[in-house]
Every structure is written in C-alpha cells, then in structure tokens.
TORZA-482196 format. One record per residue: z, x, y of N, C-alpha, C in turn; residue number from 0. Coordinates in steps of 0.05 Angstrom, whole numbers. Atoms other than C-alpha are relative to their C-alpha. Layout:
{{Z X Y} {Z X Y} {Z X Y} NUM}
...
***
This chain:
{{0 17 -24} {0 0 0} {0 18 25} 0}
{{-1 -22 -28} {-19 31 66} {21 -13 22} 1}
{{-22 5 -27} {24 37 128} {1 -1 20} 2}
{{5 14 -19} {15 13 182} {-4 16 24} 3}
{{2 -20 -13} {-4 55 245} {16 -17 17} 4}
{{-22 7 -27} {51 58 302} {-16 -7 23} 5}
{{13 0 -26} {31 33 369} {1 15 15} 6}
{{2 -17 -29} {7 66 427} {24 -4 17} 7}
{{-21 6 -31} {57 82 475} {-8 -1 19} 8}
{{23 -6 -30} {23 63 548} {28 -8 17} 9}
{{-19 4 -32} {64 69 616} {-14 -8 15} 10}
{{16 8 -14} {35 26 661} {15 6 30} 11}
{{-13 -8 -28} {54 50 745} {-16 -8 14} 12}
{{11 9 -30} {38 11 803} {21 -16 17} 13}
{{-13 10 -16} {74 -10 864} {5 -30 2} 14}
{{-7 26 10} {58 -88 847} {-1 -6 -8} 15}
{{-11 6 31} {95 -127 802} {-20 -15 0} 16}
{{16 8 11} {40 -172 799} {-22 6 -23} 17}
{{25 -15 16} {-13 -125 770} {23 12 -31} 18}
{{-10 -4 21} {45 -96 724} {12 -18 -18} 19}
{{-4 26 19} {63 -161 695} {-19 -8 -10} 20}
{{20 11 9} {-5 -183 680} {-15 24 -34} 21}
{{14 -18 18} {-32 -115 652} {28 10 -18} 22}
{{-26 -8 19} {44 -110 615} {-14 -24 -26} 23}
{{10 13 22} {21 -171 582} {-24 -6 -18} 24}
{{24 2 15} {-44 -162 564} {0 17 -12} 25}
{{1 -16 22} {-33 -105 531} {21 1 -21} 26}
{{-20 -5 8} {30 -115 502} {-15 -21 -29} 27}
{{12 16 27} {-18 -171 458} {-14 13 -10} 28}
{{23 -21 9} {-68 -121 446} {10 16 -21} 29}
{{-10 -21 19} {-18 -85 404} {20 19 8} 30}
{{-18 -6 -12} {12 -44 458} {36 7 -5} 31}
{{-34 -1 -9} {85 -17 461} {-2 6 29} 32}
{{3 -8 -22} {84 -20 534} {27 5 21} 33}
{{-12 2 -25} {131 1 596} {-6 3 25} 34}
{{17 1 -28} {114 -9 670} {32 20 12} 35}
{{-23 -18 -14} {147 29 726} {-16 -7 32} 36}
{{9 0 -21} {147 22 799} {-12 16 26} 37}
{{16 -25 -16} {130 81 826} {1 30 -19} 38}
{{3 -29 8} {118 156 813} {36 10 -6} 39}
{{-30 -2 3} {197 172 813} {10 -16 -31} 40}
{{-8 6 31} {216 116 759} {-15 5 -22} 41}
{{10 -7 27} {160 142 718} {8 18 -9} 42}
{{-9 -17 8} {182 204 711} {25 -6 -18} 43}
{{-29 11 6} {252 178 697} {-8 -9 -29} 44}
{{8 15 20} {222 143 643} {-22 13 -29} 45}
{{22 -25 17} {172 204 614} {23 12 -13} 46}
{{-28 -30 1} {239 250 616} {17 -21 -28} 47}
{{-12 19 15} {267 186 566} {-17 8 -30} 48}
{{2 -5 23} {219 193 522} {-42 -5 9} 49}
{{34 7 -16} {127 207 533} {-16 -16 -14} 50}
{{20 22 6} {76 164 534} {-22 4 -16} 51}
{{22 -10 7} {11 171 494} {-20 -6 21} 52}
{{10 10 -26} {-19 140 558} {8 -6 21} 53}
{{-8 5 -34} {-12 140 629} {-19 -20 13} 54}
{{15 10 -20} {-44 90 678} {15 -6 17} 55}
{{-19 -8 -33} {-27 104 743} {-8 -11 27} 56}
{{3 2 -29} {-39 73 808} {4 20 19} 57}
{{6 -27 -14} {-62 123 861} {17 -6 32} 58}
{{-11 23 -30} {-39 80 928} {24 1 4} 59}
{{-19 11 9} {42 81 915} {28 9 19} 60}
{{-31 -15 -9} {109 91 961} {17 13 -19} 61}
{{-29 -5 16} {156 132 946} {-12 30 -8} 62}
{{13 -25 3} {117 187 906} {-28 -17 -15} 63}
{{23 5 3} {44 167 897} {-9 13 -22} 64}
{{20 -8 27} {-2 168 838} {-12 26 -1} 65}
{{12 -24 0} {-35 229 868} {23 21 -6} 66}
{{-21 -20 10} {29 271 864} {10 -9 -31} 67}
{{-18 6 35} {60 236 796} {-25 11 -20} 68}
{{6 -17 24} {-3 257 756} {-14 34 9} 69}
{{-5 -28 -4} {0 324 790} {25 12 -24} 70}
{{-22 -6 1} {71 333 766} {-6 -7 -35} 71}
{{3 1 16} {52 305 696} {-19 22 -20} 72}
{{20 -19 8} {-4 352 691} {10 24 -13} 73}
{{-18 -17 4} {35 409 693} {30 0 -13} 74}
{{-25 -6 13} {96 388 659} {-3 -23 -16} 75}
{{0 24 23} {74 333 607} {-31 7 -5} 76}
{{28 3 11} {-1 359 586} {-10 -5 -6} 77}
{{4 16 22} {0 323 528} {-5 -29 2} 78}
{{-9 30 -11} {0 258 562} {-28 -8 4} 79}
{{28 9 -12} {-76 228 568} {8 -19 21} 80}
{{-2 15 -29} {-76 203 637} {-23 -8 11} 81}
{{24 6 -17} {-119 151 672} {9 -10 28} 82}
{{-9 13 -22} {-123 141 741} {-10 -29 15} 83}
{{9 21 -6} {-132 78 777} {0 -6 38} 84}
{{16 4 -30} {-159 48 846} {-8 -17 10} 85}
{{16 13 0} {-184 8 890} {-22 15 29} 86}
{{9 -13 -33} {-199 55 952} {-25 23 -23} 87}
{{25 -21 14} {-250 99 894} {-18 -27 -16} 88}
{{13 12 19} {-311 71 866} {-14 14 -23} 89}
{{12 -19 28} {-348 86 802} {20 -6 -23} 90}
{{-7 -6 23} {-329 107 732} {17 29 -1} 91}
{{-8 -29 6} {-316 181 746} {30 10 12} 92}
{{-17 4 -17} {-263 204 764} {6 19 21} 93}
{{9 -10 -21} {-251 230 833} {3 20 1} 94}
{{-9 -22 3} {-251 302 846} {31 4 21} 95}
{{-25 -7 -12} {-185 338 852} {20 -19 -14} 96}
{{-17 15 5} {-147 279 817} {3 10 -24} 97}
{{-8 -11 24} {-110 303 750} {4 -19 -19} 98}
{{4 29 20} {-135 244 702} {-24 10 -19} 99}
{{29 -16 22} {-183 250 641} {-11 -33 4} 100}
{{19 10 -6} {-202 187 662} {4 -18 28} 101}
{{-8 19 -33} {-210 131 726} {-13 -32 -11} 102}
{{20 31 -7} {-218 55 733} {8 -15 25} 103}
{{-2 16 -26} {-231 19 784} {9 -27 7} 104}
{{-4 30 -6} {-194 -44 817} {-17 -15 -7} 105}
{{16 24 -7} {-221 -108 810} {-29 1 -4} 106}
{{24 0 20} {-276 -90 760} {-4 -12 -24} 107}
{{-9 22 25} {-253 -133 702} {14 34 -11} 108}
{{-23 -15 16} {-210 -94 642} {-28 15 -21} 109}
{{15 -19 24} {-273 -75 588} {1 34 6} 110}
{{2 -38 2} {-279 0 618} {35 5 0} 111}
{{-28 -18 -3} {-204 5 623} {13 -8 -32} 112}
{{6 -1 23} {-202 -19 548} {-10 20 -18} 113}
{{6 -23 7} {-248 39 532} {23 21 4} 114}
{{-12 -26 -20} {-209 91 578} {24 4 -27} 115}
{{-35 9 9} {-138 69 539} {-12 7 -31} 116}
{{5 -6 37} {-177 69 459} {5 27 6} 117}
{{10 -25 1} {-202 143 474} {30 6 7} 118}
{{-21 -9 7} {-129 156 494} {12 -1 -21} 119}
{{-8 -4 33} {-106 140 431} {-12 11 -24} 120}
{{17 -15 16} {-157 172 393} {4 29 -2} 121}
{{-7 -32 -6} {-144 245 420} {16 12 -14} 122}
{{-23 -20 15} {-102 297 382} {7 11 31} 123}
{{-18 -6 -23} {-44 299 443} {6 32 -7} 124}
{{-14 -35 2} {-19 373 410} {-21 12 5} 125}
{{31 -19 -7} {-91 400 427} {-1 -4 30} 126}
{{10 1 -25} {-89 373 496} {10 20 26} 127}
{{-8 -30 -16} {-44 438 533} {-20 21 -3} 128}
{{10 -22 5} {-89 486 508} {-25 -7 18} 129}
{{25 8 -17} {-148 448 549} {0 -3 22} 130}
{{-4 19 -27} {-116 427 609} {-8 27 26} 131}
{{1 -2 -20} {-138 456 675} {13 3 26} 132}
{{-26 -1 -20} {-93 485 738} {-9 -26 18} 133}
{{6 28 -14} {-85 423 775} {2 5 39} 134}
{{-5 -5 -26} {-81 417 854} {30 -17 7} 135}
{{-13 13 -3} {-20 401 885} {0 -25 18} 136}
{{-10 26 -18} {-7 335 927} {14 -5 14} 137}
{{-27 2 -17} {30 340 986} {-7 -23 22} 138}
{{9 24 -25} {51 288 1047} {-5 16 21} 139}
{{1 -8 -18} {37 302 1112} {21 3 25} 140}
{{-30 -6 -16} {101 327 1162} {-12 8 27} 141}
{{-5 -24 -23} {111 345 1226} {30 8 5} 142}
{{-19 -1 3} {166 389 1239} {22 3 25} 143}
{{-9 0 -22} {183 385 1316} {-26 -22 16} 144}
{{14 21 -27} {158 329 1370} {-34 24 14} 145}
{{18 -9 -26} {88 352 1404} {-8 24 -19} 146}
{{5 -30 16} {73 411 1346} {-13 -10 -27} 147}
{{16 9 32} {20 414 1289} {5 -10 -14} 148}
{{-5 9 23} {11 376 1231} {5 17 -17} 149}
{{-9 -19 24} {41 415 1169} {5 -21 -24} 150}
{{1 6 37} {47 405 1094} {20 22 -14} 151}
{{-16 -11 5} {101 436 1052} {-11 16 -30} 152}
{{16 -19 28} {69 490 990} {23 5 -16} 153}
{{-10 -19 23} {98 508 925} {-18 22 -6} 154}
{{25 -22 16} {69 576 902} {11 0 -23} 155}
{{0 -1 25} {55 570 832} {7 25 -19} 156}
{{-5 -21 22} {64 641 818} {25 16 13} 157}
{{-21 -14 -5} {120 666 860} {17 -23 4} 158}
{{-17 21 -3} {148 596 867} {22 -14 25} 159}
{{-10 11 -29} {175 597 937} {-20 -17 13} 160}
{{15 15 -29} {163 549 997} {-11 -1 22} 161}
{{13 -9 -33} {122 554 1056} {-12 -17 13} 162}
{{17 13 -17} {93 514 1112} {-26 0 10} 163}
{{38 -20 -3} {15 513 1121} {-4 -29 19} 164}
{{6 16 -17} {-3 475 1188} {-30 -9 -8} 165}
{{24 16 8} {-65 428 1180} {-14 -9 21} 166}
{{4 10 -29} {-109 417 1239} {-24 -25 -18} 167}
{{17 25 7} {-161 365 1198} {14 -20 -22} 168}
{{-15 17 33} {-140 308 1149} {-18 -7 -11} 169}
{{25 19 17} {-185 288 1098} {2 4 -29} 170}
{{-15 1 19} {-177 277 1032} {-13 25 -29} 171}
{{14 -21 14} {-218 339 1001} {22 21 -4} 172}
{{-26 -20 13} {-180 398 965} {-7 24 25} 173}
{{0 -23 -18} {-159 459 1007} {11 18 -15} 174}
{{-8 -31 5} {-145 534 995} {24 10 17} 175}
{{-29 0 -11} {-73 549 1019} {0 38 -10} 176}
{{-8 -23 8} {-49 626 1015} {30 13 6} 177}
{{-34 1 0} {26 638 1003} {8 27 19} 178}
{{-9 -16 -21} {60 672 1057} {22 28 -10} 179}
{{-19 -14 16} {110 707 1010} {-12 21 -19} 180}
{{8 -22 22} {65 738 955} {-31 5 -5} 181}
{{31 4 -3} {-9 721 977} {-17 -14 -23} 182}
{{13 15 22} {-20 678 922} {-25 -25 9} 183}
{{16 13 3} {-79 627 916} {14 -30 5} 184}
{{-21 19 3} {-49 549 929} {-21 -20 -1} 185}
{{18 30 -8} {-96 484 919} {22 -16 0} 186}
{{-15 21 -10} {-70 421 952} {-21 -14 7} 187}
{{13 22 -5} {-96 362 972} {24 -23 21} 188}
{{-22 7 -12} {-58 314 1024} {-1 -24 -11} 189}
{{2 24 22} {-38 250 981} {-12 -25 14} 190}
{{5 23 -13} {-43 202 1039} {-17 6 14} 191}
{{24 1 -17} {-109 222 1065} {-17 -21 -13} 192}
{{15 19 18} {-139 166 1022} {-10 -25 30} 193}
{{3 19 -24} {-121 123 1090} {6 18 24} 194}
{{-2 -15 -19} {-137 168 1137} {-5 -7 33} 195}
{{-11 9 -22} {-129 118 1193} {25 -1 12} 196}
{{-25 3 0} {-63 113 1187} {14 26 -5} 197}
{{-10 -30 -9} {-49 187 1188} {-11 21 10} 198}
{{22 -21 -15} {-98 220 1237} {21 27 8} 199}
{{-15 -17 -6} {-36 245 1270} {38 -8 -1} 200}
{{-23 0 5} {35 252 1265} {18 -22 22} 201}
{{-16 8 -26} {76 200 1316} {-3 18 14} 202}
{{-1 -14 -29} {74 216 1388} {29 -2 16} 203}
{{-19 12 -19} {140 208 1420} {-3 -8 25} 204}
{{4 16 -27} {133 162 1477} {17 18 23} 205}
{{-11 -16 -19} {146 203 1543} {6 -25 21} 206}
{{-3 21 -21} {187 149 1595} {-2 15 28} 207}
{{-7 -16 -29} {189 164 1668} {31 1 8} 208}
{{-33 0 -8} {256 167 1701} {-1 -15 16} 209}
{{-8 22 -21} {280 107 1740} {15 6 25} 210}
{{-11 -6 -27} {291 117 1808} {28 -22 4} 211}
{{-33 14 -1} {367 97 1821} {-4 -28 20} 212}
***
C-alpha cells in the first residue's frame, strides 16, 4: 500500500487580509498546508518556526516589504522556492533585481500562479543553495538631518559593517554601492522606489516666518 505524499508547505505574505483569506482558502482545498502572514517581519517569525517549501510574497508591504523579506530569505533560507507577486509589475518574468525564481501578476486570474506553486514543489529544495545567486540588498530611503541628502543605510557583505551612501536619483533600478570601511562591492536597490511619487524627496520642514509682536 503506498503512502501518501505530505503536503506542500506554502506561506502566503501580503498586507491584505482579503487576498490572504481568499488565496489561504483556495489553496488550503487544493491540498495545501497553508500559513499567511502579514508582512515581511511575521514571516520571518514564522520561517525561523519552521520553512516553507514555498513562498509567495507580496512586493508592496509596510513594515518590511516583499522586496527586502525575499532579499533576507535569499540569503538565509535558499532552500525556499520563492515567488514574487504584484500588481505595480507586468508580465510573467520576473522583474530584474527581485530574489524570486518566479513572479505573478495581480489580477490575472490564479492558472500561472498554479503553475509557479506545482514547479515549487517539484524541485529538489537541498539542490537549491548550491544554485542560488548573490542577491541585491533592499533598503528604505532616510534622511538623516532636515535640508541634507537623501541616504540609504549599506550592509557590506564581506566586512559586514554599516555605512551611509547618499542618493541623489530614485528609481527603482539596481545600484553599485562601495563600502567605506573595506572597499567592498554592495548591490542595492531602494524598496520603495516602486512608487516613486511618493518618495522623490525626503520631507521638507516647513520654514514659518516670525510674528511680529
């Protein structure tokens, strides 16, 4: 008598419960062992518990965003087939710079994210470190005094200190960073350039006049 194959473990992460209630239940009939999470933070929380054979991740997310959470998975969960998700990317592919083996897009119906999710379960996970690719990091955008450049905060990957690398454009393409400490190499990407209306520039503090007595 054969035995029965275990289910997929999938983590589903997006900021609304709507979408994670719907896509909790639709897969959870499909066969699914599923858990949702509300952002980049409780997924982790929830990886560190115990990992997923699949990730699908919302890219859009307070708190710590899809673009940083499968940064951080990349490099410290390898094994994890990760897809990313969207509605600000179109297509199939997935976008450059993003650390997903695959992408689907919002409000395209479920068949390609059906595919995406089989092929994760299909993969030999203990083969997938040996393949994986240095990822870019994902930082927010800071300022660190009133009236003074935009900046971004670096990990160097190989000497592991912190440094500040001012940013005079925003846009959501990968950059070349060079560590102040050991001259190392740094790719980044700024997470919230996706809505790059909404972060051209850093607040302005409003200058009042002085009221004549």
């Amino acid at each position: 008598m054969s035995q029965a194959m275990p289910a997929l473990n999938l983590l589903i992460v997006d900021d609304e419960i709507s979408v994670r209630s719907l896509l909790k239940q639709i897969f959870t009939q499909r066969g699914f062992a599923v858990r949702v999470a509300e952002d980049g933070f409780a997924a982790l929380r929830m990886i560190r518990q115990s990992a997923p054979d699949v990730l699908l991740s919302d890219l859009n997310m307070p708190g710590m965003s899809g673009f940083e959470l499968l940064s951080v998975v990349r490099r410290l969960y390898p094994g994890i087939h990760v897809i990313a998700s969207s509605g600000a990317y179109s297509g199939t592919s997935v976008p450059r710079g993003i650390a997903a083996d695959g992408f689907h897009e919002k409000a395209t119906g479920l068949s390609h994210l059906f595919e995406l999710i089989s092929v994760g379960g299909e993969v030999d996970h203990t083969d997938l470190r040996a393949q994986r690719a240095s990822t870019p990091q994902w930082v927010d955008l800071e300022c660190r005094h009133p009236f003074e450049s935009n900046h971004v905060l670096l990990n160097c990957p190989q000497c592991l200190r912190a440094f500040r690398q001012v940013v005079d454009e925003i846009h959501p393409y990968l950059r070349e960073g060079t560590c102040r400490h050991c001259g190392g190499a740094v790719s980044y990407a700024i997470a919230l350039a996706i809505k790059p209306s909404t972060i051209a520039s850093c607040p302005t503090p409003q200058r009042t006049s002085a009221r004549r007595p």
